[in-house]
C-alpha positions in Angstrom: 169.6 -81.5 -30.4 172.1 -84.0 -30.3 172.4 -87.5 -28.5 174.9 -90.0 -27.4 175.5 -93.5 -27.5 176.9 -95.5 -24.9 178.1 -99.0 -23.5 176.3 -99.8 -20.2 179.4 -102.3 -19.1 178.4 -104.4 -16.6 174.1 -103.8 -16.8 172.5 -106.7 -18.6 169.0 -105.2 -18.9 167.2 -102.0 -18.3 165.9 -102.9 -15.1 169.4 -103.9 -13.8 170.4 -99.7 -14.9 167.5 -98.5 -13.1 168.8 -100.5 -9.9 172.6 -99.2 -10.6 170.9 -95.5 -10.7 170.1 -96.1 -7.1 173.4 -96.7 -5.8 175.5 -94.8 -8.4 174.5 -91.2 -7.1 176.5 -87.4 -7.0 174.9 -84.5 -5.8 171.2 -86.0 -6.1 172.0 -87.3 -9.6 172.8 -90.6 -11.6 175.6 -90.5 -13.8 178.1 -92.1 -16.3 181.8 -91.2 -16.2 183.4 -91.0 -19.2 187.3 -89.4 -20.3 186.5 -86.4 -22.3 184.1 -83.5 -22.1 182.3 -83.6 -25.7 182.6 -81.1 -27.5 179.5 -80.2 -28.5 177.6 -80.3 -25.2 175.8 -77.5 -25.8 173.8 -79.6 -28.7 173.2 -82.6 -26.0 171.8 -80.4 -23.2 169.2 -79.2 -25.6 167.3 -82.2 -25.2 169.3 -85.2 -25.8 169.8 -88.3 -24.2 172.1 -91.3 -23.6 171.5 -94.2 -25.1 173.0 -97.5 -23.9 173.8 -100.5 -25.2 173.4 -103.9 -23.4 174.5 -107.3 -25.1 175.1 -106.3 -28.5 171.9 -103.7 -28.8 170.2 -100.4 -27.9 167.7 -101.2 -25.2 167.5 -98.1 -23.0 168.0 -94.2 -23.3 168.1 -91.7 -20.1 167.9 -87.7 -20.7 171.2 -86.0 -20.3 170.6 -83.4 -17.7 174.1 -81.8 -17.7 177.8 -82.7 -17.3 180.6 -82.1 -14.8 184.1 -82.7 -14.4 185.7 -85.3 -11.8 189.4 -86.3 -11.1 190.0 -90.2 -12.3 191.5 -92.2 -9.8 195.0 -91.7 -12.0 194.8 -87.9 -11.0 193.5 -87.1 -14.4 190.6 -84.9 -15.4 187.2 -86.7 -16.4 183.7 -86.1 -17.4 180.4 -86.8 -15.7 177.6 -87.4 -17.6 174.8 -86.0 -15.2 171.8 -88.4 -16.5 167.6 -88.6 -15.5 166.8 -90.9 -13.0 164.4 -92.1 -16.2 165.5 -94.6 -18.1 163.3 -95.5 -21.0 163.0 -98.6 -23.4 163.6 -98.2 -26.8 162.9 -100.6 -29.4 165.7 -102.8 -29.2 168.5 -102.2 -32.1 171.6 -104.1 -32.8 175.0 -102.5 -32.5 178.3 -103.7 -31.9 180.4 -103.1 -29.6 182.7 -99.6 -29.2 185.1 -98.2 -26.9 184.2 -94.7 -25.2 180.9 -92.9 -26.2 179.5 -91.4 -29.9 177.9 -88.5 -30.9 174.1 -90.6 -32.0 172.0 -88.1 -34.4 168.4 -88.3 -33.3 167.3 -89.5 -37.1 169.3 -92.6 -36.1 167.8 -93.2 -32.3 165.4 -96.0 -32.4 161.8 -95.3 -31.1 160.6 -95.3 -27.8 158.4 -98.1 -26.3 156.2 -96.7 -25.5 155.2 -94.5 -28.9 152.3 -95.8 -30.0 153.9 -98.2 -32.6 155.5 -100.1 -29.9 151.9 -100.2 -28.0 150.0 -101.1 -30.9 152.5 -104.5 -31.5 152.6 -105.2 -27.6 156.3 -105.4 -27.6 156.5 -103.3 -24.1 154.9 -106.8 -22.4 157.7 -109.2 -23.9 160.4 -110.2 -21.7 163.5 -108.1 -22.8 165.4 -111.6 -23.6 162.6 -111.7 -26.2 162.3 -108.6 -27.4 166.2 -108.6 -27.9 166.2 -112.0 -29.6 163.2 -110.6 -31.9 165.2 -107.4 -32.6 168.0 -109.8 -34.2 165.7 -111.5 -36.4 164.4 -107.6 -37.5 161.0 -109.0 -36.3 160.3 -106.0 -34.1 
C-alpha cells in the first residue's frame, strides 16, 4: 500500500473539501485532477489514500478509489484521481508547500482522529483553527 500527498488549493478546511466534493463530481465520484498518471498506482489502489494539505499542514485524507484519464483544457492528457466521498481528519501535521502530488509512505501518514489517541485527548472537538495552531506548537 502506498499513499499520496496532496495540496487542496483553494479549500481552507476539511469541511470546506467535503462541500467542494458535492459539486466537483464525474461519473458518481469526487475527484482531483492532477498531470501525470503515477506510476505506481497499482500500490495506491491497494488501499491508499490522498492526503491534503490545507494552510501549511495535513488536515484531511480521502481513500483513492481508482484513477482515470481526462483531456486538459490545453488538449493534453491528464489524470483523475477518483477519491471517496469520505474525507477524514487526521491529526494535523505541518508541511510546506509543493507543486504537483508525492508518493506519502503510510509510516509517515499522520493518525486518524478518530483512533483512539486522538479520542482520548479530545482533539476531534477543537475548532480546526485550534487544532492547526496546536499542531505548530507540537502540542497535539
Amino acid at each position: 500500500m502506498l499513499h499520496m500527498i496532496k495540496l487542496a488549493v483553494g479549500c481552507t478546511t476539511p469541511d470546506a473539501l467535503r462541500d467542494e466534493l458535492k459539486v466537483e463530481r464525474i461519473n458518481g465520484h469526487g475527484y482531483v485532477r492532477t498531470r501525470t498518471m503515477p506510476k505506481r498506482a497499482d500500490d495506491i489502489l491497494k488501499g491508499g489514500s490522498i492526503y491534503r494539505v490545507m494552510n501549511g499542514l495535513i488536515l484531511c485524507r480521502q481513500p483513492i478509489i481508482g484513477f482515470d484519464e481526462y483531456t486538459r483544457d490545453d488538449n493534453h492528457k491528464g489524470t483523475l484521481i477518483l477519491v471517496s466521498d469520505e474525507v477524514i481528519d487526521v491529526q494535523p501535521r505541518p508541511m510546506r508547500a509543493f507543486q504537483g502530488w508525492r508518493y506519502f509512505n503510510p509510516e509517515d501518514a499522520p493518525p486518524d482522529l478518530s483512533d483512539n489517541h486522538s479520542q482520548q485527548t479530545g482533539a476531534t472537538l477543537l475548532p480546526p483553527a485550534l487544532r492547526a495552531r496546536l499542531a505548530e506548537l507540537a502540542l497535539i
